[in-house]
N, C-alpha and C positions, 0 to 999 in steps of 0.2 A: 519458754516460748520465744519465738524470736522480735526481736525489739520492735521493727515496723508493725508487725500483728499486734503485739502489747500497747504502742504507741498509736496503730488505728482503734485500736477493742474503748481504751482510754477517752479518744477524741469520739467518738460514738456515741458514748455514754453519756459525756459534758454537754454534748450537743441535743439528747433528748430528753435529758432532766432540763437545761434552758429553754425548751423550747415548750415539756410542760408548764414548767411555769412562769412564763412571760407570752406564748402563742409562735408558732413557729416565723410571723411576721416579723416578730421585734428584730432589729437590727443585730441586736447581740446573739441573739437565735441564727441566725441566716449566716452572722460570721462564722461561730462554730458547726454547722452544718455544711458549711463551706471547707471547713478546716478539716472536719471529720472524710468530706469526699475525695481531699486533695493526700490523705495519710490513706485511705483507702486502695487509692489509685497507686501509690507508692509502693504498697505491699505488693499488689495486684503486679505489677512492673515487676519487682522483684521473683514475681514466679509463686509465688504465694497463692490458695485457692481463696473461695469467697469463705468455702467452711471451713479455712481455718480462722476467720473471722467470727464467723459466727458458732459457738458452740452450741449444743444440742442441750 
């Protein structure tokens, strides 16, 4: 898989396991949420589709 997809799929994850367990408020929630949209957007830039983000 190509590194930006593996590297958004990654920051994704981080971002919704923190944000179950602390609320998606918490400051550290909102950073990786934040970090997950901005690795998103870099795929997405690169030509990348949303479903190779997200598998089935």
């Amino acid at each position: 898989m190509a590194p930006l997809i593996d590297a958004a799929r990654a920051a994704q994850q981080r971002a919704a396991r923190a944000a179950l367990a602390v609320g998606p408020a918490h400051p550290l929630a909102r950073l990786l949420l934040a970090a997950a949209a901005l690795a998103a957007a870099a795929a997405w830039d690169a030509g990348h589709r949303v479903s190779d983000l997200h598998r089935d």
